[in-house]
C-alpha positions as CSV (number, residue, x, y, z in Angstrom):
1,X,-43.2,203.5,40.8
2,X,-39.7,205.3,41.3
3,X,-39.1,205.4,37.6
4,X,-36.2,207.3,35.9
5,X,-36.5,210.2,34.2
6,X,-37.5,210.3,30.5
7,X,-38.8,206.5,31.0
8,X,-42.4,207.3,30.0
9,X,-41.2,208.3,26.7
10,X,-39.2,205.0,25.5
11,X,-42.2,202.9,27.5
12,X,-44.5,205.0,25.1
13,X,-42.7,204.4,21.6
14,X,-42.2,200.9,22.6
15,X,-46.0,200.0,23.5
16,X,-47.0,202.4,20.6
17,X,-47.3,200.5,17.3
18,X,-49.4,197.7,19.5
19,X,-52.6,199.0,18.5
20,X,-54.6,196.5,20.4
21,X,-53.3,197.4,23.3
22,X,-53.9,200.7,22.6
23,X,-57.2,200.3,22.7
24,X,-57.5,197.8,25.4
25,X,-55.5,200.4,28.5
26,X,-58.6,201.6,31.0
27,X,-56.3,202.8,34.0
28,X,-53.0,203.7,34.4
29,X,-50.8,204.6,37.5
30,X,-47.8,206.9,37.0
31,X,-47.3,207.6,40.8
32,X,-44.4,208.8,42.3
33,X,-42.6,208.2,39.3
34,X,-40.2,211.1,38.5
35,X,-41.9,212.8,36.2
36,X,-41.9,216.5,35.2
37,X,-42.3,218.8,32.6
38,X,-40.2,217.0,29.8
39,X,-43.0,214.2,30.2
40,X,-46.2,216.0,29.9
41,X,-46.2,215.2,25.9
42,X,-46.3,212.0,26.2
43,X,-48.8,212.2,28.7
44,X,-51.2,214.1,26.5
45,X,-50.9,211.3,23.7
46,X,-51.5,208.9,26.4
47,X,-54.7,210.7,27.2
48,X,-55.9,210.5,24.0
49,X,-56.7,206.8,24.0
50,X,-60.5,206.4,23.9
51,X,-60.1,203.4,26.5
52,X,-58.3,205.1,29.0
53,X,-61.1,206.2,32.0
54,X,-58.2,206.7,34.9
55,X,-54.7,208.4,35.1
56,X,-53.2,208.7,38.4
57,X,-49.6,211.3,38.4
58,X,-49.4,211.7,42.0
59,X,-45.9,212.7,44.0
60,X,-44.4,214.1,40.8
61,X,-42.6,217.5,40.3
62,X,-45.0,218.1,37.8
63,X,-45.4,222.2,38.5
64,X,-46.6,224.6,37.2
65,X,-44.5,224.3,33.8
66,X,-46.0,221.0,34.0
67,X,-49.6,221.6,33.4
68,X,-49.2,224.3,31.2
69,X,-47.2,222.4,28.6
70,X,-49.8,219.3,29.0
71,X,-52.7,221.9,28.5
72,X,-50.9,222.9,25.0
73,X,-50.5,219.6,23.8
74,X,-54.0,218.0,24.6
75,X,-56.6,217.0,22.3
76,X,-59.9,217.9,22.7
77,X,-62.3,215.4,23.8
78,X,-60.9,212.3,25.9
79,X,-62.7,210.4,27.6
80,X,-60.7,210.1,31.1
81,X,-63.5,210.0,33.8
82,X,-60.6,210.6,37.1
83,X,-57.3,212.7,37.2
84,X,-55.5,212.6,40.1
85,X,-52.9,215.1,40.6
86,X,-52.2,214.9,44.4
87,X,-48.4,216.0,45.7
88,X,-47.5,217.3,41.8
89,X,-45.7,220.7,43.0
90,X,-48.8,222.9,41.5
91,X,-48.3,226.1,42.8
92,X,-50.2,229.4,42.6
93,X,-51.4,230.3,39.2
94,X,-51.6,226.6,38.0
95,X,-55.5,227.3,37.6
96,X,-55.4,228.5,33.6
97,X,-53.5,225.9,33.0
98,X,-55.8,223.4,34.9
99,X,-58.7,224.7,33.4
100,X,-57.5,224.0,30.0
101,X,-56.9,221.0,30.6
102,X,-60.6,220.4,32.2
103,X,-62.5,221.3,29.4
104,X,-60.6,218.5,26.8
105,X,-62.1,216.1,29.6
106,X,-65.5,216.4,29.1
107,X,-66.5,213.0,30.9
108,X,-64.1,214.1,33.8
109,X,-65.7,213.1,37.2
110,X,-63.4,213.2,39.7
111,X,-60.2,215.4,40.1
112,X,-57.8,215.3,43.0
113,X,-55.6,218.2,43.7
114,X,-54.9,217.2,47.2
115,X,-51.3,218.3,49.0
116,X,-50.6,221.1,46.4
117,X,-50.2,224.7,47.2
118,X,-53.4,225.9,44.7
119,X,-54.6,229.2,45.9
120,X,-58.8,230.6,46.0
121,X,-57.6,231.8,42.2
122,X,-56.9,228.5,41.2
123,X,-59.8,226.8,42.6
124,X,-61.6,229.7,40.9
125,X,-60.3,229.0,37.3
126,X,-61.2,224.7,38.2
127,X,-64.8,225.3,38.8
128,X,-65.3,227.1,36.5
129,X,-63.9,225.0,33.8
130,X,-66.0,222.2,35.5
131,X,-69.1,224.3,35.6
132,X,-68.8,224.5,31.8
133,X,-68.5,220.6,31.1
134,X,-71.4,220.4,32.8
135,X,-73.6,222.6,30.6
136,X,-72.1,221.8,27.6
137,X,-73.2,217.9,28.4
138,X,-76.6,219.6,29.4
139,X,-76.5,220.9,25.6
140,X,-76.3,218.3,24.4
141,X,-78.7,215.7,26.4
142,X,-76.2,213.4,27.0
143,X,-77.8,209.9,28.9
144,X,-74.7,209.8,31.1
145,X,-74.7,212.4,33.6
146,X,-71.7,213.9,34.8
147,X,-70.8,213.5,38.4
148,X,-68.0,216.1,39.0
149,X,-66.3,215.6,42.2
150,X,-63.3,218.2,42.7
151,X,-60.9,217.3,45.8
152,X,-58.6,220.2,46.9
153,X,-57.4,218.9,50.2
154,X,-54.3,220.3,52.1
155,X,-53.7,223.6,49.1
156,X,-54.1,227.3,50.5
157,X,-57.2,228.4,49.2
158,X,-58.7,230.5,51.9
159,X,-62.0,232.8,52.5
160,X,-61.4,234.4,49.2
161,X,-62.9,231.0,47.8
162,X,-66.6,232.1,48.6
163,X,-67.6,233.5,45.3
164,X,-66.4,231.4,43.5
165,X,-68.0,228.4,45.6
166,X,-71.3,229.8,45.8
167,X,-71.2,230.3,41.7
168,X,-70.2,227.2,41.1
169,X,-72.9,225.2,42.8
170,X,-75.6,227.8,42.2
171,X,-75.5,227.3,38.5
172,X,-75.7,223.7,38.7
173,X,-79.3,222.3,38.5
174,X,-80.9,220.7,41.8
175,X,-80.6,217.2,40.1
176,X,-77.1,217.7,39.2
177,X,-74.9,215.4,41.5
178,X,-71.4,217.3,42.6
179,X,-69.1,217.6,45.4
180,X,-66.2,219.8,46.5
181,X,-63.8,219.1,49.3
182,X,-61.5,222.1,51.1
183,X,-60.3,220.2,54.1
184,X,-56.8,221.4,55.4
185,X,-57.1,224.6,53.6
186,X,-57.8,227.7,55.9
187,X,-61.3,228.6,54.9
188,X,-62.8,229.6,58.0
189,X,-66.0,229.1,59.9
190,X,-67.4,232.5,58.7
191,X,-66.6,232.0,55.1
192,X,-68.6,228.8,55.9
193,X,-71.8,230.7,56.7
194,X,-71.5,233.1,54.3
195,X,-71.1,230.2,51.6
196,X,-74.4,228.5,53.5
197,X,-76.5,231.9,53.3
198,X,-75.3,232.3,49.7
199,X,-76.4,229.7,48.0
200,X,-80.0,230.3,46.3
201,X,-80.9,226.7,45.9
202,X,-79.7,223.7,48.1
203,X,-80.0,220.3,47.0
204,X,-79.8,216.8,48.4
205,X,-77.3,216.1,45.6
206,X,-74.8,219.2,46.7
207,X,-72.0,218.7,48.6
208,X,-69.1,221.1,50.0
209,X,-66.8,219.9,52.5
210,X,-64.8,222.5,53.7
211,X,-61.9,222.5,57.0
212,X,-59.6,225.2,58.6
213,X,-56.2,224.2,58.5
214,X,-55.2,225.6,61.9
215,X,-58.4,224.1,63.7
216,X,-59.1,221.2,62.3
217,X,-62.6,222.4,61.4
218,X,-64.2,220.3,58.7
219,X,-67.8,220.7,57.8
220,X,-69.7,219.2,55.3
221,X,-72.7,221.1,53.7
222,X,-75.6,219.0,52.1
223,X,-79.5,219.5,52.5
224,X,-79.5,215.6,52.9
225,X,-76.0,215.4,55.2
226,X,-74.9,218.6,56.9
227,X,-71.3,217.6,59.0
228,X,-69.8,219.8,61.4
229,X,-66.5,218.0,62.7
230,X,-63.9,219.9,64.8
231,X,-60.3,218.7,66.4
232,X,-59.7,221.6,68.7
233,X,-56.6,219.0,70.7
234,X,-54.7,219.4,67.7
235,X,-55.1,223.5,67.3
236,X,-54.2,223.6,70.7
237,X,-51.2,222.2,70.0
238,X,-50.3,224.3,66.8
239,X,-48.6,228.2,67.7
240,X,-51.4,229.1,64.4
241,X,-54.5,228.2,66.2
242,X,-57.4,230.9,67.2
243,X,-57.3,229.9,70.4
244,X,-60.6,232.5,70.8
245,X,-62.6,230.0,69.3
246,X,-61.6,227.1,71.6
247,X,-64.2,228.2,74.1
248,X,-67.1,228.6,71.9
249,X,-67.9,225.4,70.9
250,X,-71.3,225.1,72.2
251,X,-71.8,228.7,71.0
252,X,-70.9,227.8,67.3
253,X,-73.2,224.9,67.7
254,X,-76.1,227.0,68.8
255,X,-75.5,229.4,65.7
256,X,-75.4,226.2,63.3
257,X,-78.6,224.5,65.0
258,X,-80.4,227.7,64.2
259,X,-80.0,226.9,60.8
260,X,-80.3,223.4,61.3
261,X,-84.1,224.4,62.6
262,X,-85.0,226.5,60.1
263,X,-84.5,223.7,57.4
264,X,-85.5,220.8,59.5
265,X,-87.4,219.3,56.7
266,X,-84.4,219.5,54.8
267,X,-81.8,217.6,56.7
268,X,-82.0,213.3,56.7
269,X,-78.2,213.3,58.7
270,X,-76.9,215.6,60.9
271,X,-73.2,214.9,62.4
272,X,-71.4,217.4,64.9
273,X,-68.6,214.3,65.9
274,X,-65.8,215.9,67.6
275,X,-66.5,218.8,69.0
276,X,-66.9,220.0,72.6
277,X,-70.3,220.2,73.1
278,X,-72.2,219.5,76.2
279,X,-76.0,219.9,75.4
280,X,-76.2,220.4,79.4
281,X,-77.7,224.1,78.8
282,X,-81.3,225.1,77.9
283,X,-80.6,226.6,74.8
284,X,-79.0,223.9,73.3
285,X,-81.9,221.5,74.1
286,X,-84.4,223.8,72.8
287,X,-82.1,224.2,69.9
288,X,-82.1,220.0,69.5
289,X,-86.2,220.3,70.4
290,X,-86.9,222.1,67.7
291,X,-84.8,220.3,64.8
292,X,-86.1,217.0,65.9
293,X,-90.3,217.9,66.3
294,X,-92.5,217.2,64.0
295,X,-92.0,217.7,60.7
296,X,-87.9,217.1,60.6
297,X,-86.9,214.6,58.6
298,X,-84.0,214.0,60.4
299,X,-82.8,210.4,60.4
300,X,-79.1,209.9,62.1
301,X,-77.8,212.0,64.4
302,X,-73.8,211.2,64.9
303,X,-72.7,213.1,68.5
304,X,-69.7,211.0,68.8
305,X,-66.7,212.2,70.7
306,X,-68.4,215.3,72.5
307,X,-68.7,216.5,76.2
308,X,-72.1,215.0,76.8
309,X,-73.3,214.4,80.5
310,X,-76.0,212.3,81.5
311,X,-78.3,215.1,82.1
312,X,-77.3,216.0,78.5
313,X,-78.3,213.0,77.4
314,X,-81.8,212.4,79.3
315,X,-82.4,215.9,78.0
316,X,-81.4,214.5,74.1
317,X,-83.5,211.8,74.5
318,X,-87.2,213.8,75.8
319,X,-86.4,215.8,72.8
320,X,-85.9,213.1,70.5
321,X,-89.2,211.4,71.6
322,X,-91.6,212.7,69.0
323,X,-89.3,212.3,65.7
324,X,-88.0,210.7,63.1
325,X,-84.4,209.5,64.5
326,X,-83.4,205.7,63.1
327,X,-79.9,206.5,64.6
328,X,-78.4,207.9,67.6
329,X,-74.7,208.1,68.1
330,X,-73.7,209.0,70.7
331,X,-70.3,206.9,71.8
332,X,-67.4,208.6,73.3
333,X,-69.0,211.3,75.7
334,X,-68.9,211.9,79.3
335,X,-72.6,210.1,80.0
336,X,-71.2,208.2,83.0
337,X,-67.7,209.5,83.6
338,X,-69.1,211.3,86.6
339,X,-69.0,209.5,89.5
340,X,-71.4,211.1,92.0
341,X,-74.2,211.6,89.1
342,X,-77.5,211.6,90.4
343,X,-79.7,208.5,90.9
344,X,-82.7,210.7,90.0
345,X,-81.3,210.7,86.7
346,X,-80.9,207.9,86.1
347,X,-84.3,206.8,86.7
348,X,-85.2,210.1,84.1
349,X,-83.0,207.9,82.0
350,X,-84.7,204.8,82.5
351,X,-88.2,206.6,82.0
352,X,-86.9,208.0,78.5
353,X,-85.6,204.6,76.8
354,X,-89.5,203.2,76.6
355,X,-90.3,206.4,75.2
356,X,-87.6,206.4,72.0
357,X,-88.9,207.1,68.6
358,X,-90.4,203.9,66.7
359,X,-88.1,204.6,64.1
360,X,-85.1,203.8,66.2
361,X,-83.5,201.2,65.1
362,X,-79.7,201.6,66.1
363,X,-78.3,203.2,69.6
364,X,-74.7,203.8,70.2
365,X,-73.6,203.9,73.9
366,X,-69.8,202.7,73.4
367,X,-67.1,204.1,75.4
368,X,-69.3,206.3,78.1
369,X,-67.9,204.5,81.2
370,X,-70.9,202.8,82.2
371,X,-71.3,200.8,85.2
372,X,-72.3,197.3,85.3
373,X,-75.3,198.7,87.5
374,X,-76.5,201.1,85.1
375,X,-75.8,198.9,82.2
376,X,-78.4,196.1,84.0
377,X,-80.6,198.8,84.5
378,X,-80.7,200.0,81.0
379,X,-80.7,196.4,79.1
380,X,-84.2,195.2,81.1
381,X,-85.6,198.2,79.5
382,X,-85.4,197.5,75.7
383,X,-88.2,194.7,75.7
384,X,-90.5,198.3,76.6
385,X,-88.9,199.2,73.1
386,X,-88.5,196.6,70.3
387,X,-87.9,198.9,67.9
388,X,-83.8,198.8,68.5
389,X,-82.4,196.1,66.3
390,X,-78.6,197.3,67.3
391,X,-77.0,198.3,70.3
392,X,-73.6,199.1,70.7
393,X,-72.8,199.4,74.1
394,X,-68.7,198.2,73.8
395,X,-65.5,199.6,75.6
396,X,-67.9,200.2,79.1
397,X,-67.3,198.1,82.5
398,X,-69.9,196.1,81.7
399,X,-69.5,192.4,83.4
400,X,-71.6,189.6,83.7
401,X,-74.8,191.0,85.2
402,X,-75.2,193.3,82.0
403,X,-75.0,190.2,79.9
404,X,-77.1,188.3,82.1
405,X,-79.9,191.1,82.1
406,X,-79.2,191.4,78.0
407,X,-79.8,187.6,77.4
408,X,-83.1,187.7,79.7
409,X,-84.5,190.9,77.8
410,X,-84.2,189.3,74.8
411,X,-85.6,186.0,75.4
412,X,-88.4,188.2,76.8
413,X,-89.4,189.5,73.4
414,X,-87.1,192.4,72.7
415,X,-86.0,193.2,69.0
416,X,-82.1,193.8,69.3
417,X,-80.3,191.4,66.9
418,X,-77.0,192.8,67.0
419,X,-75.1,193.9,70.0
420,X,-71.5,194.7,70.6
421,X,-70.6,194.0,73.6
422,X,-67.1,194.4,73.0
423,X,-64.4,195.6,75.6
424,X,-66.0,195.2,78.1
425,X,-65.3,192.0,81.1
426,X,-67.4,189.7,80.5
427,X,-66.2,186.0,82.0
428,X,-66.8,182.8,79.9
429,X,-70.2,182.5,82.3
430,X,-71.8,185.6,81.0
431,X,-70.8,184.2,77.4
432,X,-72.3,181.4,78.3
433,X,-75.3,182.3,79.5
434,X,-76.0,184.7,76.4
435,X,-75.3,182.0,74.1
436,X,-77.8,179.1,75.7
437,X,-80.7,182.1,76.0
438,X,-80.2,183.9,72.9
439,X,-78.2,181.9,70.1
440,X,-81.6,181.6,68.0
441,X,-82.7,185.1,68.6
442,X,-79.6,187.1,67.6
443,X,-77.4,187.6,64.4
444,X,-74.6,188.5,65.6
445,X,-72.7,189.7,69.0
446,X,-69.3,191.6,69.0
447,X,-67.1,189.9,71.9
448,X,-63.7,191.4,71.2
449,X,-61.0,191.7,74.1
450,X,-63.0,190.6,76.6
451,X,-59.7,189.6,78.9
452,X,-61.6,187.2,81.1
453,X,-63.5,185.4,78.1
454,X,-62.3,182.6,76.5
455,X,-62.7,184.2,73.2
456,X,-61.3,180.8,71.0
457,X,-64.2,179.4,72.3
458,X,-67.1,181.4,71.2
459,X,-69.7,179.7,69.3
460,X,-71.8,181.9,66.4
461,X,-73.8,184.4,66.6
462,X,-70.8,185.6,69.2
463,X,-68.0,186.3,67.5
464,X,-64.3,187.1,68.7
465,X,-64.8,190.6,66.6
466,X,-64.9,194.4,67.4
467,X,-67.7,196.8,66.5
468,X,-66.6,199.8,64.2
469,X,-69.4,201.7,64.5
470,X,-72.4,203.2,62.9
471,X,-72.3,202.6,59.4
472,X,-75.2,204.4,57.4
473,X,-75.8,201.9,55.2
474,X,-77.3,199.3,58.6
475,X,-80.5,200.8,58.5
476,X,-81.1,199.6,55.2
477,X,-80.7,195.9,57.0
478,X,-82.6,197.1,59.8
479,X,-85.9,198.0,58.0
């Protein structure tokens, strides 16, 4: 780290002649170490130890120069499984060079080209280079499979890319594990459709992550995990931004949960995070309806950060009643935020918790502005549903009648074992009480910033500890 320039060369001839150590190096870290062209020899020779796997040359003024004269003096078949080349000044027309220097990787899994200013050319030249490893190790029946994974972050490739995109992963075999990320670039949301029409085959395995730089628009595409995130505060903000699509949030959603519909037995995970939808019209809960009846295989469903209402929600919920679903996210909305909502609906509310799937096994509620009253209301119902085993209901203003009504339920029989309870103000009492009524019963309770807790005191399960949220890899605990 902040090396001199033409240091790599005397480290090299020193370390040299120790041949065990030549044969002993598995990663090495070159970042931000001055390097440029005038290095890239040495580099090559440095690839060509068989024990080397990782070689990191990030914040360099590598360049274009750079690659190419590493790509004339590599040797053909090392055995480096990740390159990262993040911040290295590569510039339009770096993608020859690149690709030349792909194909003496055969084993090369993952390549980061993050920060740099590569254009839809240069990704063009990348896949394809990858694209050939991949067959050629297909040749030859290799027992390792390659895993290519090709990060392009933060460059200027833009619509342009599509071709080449579809190409790539329509040539790879369903099996065939791979993923491409384009966030920050300025691939747009209709180059994003055309890419999802295009491709002939989809696989669980297939990945493309792809953002507009000017919107903040990230989506992921996967027939197993389809992401659609958007930061529309920032765009707003930037002179760049299409402020045109601003107010078509919930219309891009409907357009994407047609498609979400027509492949319902396709998709386990289905996240629209960030975004400004509302699911308060018709359209989008028959949109919702029909991607969660029968026959979706829809698993977790991540609505976190949206414009959600509590009629939105009842509405979510009477849809989700016949599925799949094992996870609900739904923290960060507008559920109670209203202030005059309607007591009908919250007894519609009350109605639909008794009536969530059997699969469920994890609701999040944090950050919604629930009232103590409503939070009381909703706790008594779980023992109608034991199927919950974690609630996250944190960052509300929930006091101690909501953990009162919480410990009852579950000394009544209910299933929840974890709930976060988090940011909330809940005294020392309501601690307390939850502790004497429910210390055997649960695993583990999040208690963090509670200001009128004592939270030194807390006895296990409850734990002075914030919640962060659904992770995907609870429900395997939950089962």
């Amino acid at each position: 780290h902040g090396g001199q320039a033409g240091l790599l060369a005397k480290i090299w001839d020193s370390l040299r002649p120790t041949m065990l150590w030549s044969t002993m190096l598995e990663e090495l870290v070159l970042n931000d170490c001055a390097l440029d062209k005038s290095d890239m020899s040495v580099v090559a020779q440095i690839l060509s130890l068989d024990s080397l796997t990782k070689l990191a040359m990030e914040q360099q003024a590598i360049g274009l120069e750079g690659v190419m004269e590493l790509s004339r003096n590599m040797k053909d078949h090392c055995q480096l499984l990740h390159l990262f080349l993040g911040e290295c000044s590569l510039e339009a027309g770096t993608g020859d060079g690149l690709a030349k220097i792909i194909c003496c990787l055969p084993r090369l899994e993952q390549l980061f080209l993050s920060a740099n200013a590569l254009v839809s050319a240069d990704l063009k030249s990348v896949l394809e280079a990858v694209g050939k490893n991949c067959a050629a190790e297909m040749d030859t029946g290799a027992a390792t499979i390659l895993v290519p994974k090709v990060h392009a972050r933060y460059n200027a490739i833009d619509d342009t890319c599509e071709t080449a995109v579809v190409k790539f992963f329509s040539s790879l075999p369903a099996t065939r594990k791979c993923f491409l990320c384009l966030e920050g670039n300025m691939v747009s949301a209709k180059c994003l459709e055309k890419i999802f029409h295009g491709m002939t085959t989809w696989s669980k395995e297939h990945t493309v992550r792809i953002a507009k730089r000017w919107i903040w628009e990230s989506v992921l595409l996967d027939s197993a995990e389809m992401c659609v995130k958007r930061f529309c505060k920032h765009a707003a903000e930037n002179d760049h931004a299409d402020q045109s699509r601003l107010a078509h949030d919930d219309a891009m959603f409907l357009r994407l949960g047609g498609e979400f519909a027509k492949r319902k037995g396709q998709f386990k995970s289905i996240d629209l995070s960030w975004n400004d939808i509302s699911m308060g019209s018709q359209a989008g809960l028959g949109c919702f309806s029909e991607v969660l009846s029968s026959g979706s295989a829809l698993q977790v469903l991540n609505l976190k950060h949206n414009k959600i209402t509590l009629l939105g929600f009842v509405q979510l919920l009477q849809a989700a009643s016949g599925s799949q679903l094992q996870a609900l996210e739904v923290c960060e909305n507008s559920i109670f935020a209203e202030s005059g909502y309607e007591t009908q609906l919250i007894h519609d509310l009350s109605g639909c918790i008794p009536k969530c799937p059997k699969t469920l096994r994890y609701l999040g509620l944090a950050r919604n502005d629930m009232p103590d009253e409503v939070g009381r209301t909703l706790v008594t119902l779980f023992h109608s549903n034991s199927h919950i085993v974690t609630l996250d209901m944190s960052g509300n203003k929930l006091t101690d009648g909501t953990a009162t009504a919480l410990a009852d339920c579950i000394r009544s029989g209910s299933n929840l074992r974890q709930v976060s309870l988090a940011r909330n103000k809940i005294s020392n009492a309501g601690a307390q009480y939850l502790y004497d009524r429910c210390a055997e019963k649960l695993d583990t309770v999040w208690m963090a910033m509670n200001t009128e807790c004592n939270l030194d005191e807390l006895k296990p399960p409850l734990y002075n500890a914030d919640f962060h949220g659904f992770d995907r890899d609870m429900l395997f605990a939950m089962k």
